[in-house]
N, C-alpha and C positions, 0 to 999 in steps of 0.2 A: 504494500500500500504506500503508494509515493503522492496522495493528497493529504494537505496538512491539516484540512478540514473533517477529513476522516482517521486522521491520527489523532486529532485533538478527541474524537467522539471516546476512540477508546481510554485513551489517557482519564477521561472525564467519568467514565463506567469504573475504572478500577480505583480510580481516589475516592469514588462514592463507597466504597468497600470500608474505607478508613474509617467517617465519620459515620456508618453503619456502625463498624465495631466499638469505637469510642460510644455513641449513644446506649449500645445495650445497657450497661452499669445504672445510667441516671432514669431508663425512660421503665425501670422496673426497682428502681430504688426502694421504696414503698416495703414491694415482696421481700427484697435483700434483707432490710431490716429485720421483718420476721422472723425468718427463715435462720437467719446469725444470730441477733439478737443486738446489731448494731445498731448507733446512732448516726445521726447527720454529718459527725465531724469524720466518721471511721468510711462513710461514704465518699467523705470528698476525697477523703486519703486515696481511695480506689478509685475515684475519677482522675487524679491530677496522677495517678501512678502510670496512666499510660503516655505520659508525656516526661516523667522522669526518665528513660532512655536517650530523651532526644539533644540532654544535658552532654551527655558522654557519648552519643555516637552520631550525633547530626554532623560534626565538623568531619569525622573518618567515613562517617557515612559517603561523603564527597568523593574523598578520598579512594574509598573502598568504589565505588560505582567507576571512578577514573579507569579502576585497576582491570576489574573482570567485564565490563560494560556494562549496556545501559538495560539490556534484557536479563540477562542470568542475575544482577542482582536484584532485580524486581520481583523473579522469581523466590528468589531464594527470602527475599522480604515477606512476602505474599506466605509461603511456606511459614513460617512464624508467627503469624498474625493466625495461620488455621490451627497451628498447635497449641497455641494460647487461648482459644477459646474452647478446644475441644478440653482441655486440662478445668476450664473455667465450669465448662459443662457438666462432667462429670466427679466433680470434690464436692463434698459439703464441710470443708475445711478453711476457717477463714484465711488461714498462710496462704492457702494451695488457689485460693481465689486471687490473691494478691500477686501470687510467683504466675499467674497463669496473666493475669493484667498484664504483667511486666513485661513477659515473651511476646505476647500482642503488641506491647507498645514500644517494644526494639523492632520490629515488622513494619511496624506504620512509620515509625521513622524513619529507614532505610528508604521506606517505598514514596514515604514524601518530599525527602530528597532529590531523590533520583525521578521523580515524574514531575517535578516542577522544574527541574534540570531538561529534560528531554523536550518538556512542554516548551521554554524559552528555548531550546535550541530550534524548535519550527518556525517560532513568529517572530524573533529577536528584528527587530526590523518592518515588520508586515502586521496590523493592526496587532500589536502586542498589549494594549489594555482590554480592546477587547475579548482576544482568545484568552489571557488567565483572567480574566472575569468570567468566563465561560467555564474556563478551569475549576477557578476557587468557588463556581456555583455548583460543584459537586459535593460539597459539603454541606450546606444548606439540603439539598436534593437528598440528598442519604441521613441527615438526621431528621426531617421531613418523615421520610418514607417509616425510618424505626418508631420515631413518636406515634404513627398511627400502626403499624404493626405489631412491636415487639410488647405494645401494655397487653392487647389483645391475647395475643401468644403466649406470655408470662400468666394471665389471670388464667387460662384455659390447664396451660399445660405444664407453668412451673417455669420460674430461673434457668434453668439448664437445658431445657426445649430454645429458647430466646439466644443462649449460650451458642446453640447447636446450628442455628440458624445464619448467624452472623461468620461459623467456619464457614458454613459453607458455599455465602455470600464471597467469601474470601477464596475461596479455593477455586468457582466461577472465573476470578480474578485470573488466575495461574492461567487459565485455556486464552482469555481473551490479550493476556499480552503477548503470547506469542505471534500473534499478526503486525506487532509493530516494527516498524524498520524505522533506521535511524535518515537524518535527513543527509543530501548529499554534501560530502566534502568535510561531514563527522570527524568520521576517522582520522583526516590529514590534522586535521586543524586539533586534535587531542592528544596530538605530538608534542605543544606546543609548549612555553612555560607558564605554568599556573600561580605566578606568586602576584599576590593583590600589591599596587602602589598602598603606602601610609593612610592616604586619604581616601581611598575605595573602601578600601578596610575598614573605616570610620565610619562612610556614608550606609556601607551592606549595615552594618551593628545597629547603626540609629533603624535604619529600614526594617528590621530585624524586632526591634524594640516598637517600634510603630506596631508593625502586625501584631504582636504578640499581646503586646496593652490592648487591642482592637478584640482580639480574639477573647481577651480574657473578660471583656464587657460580653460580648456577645455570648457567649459558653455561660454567666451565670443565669441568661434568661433559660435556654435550656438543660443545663445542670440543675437549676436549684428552684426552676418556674414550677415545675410539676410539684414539687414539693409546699411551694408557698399559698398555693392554690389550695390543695389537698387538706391546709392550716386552715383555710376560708370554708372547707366543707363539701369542695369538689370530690368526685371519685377520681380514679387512676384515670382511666380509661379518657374522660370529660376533660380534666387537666392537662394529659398528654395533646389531646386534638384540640384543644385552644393553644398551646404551644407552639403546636408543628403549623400553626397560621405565619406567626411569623418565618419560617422558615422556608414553606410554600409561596410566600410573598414574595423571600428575599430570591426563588428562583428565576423572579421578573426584576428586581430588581438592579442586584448584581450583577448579570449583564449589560442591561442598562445605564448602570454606571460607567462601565468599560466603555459601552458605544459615545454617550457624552463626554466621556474624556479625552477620546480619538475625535470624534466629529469636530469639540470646538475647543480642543488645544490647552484648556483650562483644571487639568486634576487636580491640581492642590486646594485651588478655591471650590469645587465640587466634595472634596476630603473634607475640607473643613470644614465648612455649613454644616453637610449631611453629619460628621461627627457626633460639635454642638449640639444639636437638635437630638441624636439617639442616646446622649449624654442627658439630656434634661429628661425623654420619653422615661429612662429607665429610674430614674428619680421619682419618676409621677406614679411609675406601677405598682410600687410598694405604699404608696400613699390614698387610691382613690379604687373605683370600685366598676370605674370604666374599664374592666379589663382586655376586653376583646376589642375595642377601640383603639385602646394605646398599642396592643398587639401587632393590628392591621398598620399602623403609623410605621411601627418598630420594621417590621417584614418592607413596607415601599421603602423606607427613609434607610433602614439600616445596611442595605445591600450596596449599596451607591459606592462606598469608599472601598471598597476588596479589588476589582479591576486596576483601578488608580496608584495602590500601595504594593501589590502584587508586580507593579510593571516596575517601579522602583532600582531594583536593581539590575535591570537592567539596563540602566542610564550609565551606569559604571561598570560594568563586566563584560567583558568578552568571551566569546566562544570557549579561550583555554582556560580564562580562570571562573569558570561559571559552575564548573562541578563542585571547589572550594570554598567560591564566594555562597553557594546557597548552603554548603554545611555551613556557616557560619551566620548568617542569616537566621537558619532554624535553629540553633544552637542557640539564642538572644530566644525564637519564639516559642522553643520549647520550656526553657526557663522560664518565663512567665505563665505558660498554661501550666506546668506543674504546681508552681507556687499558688497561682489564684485561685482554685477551686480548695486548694489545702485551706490556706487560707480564709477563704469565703466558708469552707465548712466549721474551723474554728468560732468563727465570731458570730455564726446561725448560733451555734452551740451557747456560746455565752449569754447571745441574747434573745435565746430562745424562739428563733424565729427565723426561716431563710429571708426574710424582707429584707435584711443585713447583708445581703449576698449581694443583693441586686443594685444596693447604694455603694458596693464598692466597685460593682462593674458601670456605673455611674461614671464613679473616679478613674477608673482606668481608661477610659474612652475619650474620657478629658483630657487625660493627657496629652493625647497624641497631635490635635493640631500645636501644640508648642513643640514637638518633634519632628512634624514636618517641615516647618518651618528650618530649622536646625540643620535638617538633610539638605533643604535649596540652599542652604549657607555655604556647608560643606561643598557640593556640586559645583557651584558659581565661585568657589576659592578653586578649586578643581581644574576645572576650565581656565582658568586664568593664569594658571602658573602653567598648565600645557601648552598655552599659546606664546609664553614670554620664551 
């Protein structure tokens, strides 16, 4: 397959595999508890544990993808991700829950490395906000689909059916990358030298830090929404599917972002409005009783900024150092998704209530236009010193 349009399709089916696997934990939370006898804080542990890998192997993950290529390590990531959930499936041991999250999420990080790697190596050049807006609408899409699947699945058939379901989502993955081919002139150009200038280096980290603050607002509406809800009176089932609204939204939206970004030249001010604004929505949902309203807002407005931030680095990387630069990249965004749901599960706990959750994804959302800003800085010293 040498369309990058039909490249991008499959790239886009097997990351949905990811945020498949990461949702099962939160979107059966509820059961987990029962079933262990854990609380809120010992869930977020197991949420933010599938993103502890990506602390220690996002940068070799690079690395490693450089080494054996772009398919065999996909595979072999994919492979990981199906043993860890079938280990997840089959324990009723909280350790063995945790050791099986963790093989999952040395999987996911490998294989998001390396597909957001492959993915810029098609469009680097050629509407590149668009296609990883397209891209990163695979995550929304797949925690989408589990919100409305795996409550159902889980209330029917138990924890470890939901477990069972997401291997095998995963293991689909393995048959569909082998159609991928890499783009022309790959291979020559991965000869090449991979070391980041000072200030690439600076700008991936902030870029890095962007998505990652970005993701960790967005992860507490569905991490800890089902839970807050559930606090008001909702069932599993009603909770999850007002949830997976915004996520179904953000599947119009986030590309959408990407296409305004490309059409009128303008990302950062497109980033930053849309931010602001999902920064205040996630403020207001803990506070008021419009739920499904603020929801529907979150899902248009929150999609917007993923195209725009996604293309980021590739303002500063090239074809050789791109397998590097995005281990380092995910290595800043892995940090933060592991911290922020730990996190966010501590201070539910203290204050008895996930609505704590959702006011620190508040804050972290917030952050981020003073870091973009930070990135044009870096870029624009960048360029300047290249032309002198």
């Amino acid at each position: 397959m040498r369309n990058r349009w039909g490249i991008l399709s499959i790239l886009f089916v097997v990351r949905l595999t990811i945020a498949f696997q990461f949702q099962s934990v939160a979107a059966v939370a509820p059961l987990l508890q029962q079933s262990f006898g854990v609380g809120l804080a010992d869930i977020g542990i197991l949420i933010g544990l599938y993103f502890t890998p990506g602390i220690v192997l996002a940068l070799p993950g690079g690395a490693i993808g450089r080494t054996l290529g772009d398919k065999p390590t996909t595979i072999v990531a994919l492979l990981l991700m199906t043993a860890g959930s079938l280990v997840m499936a089959t324990t009723d041991v909280w350790g063995w829950q945790m050791a099986g999250r963790l093989a999952s999420g040395a999987g996911g990080v490998l294989l998001t490395v390396q597909l957001t790697k492959m993915g810029t190596d098609w469009f680097a050049g050629k509407e590149i906000a668009t296609a990883m807006a397209i891209f990163v609408n695979s995550w929304p899409a797949g925690v989408a689909i589990s919100l409305l699947v795996l409550p159902a699945i889980g209330t029917a058939y138990g924890a470890g059916a939901v477990f069972l379901v997401a291997g095998a989502l995963t293991a689909i993955g393995i048959v569909l990358i082998t159609f991928y081919q890499a783009p022309p002139g790959a291979t020559a150009s991965a000869a090449g030298s991979g070391r980041l200038d000072p200030l690439a280096l600076l700008a991936v980290i902030v870029a890095g830090a962007i998505w990652g603050l970005y993701n960790v607002g967005f992860a507490m509406i569905f991490s800890f929404g089902p839970s807050l809800l559930a606090e008001r009176g909702w069932s599993i089932a009603a909770a999850g599917s007002a949830i997976s609204l915004v996520m179904w939204l953000s599947v119009i939206s986030v590309p959408a972002g990407g296409y305004l970004a490309d059409r009128f030249k303008r990302p950062f001010v497109l980033a930053i409005v849309a931010s602001l604004v999902v920064a205040g929505l996630l403020a207001w949902l803990t506070r008021s009783d419009a739920v499904i309203t603020i929801l529907v807002l979150i899902g248009l407005i929150g999609g917007h900024p993923a195209g725009p931030i996604m293309s980021l680095t590739a303002r500063v990387l090239v074809r050789e150092t791109r397998a590097i630069g995005m281990g380092v990249f995910y290595t800043l965004f892995y940090a933060a998704m592991m911290l922020g749901p730990a996190v966010a599960g501590r201070l539910a706990k203290s204050a008895g209530t996930a609505a704590v959750a959702l006011d620190l994804g508040a804050l972290t959302v917030l952050a981020c236009p003073p870091l973009m800003w930070l990135f044009e800085r870096i870029v624009s010293v960048r360029h300047r010193r290249a032309r002198s």
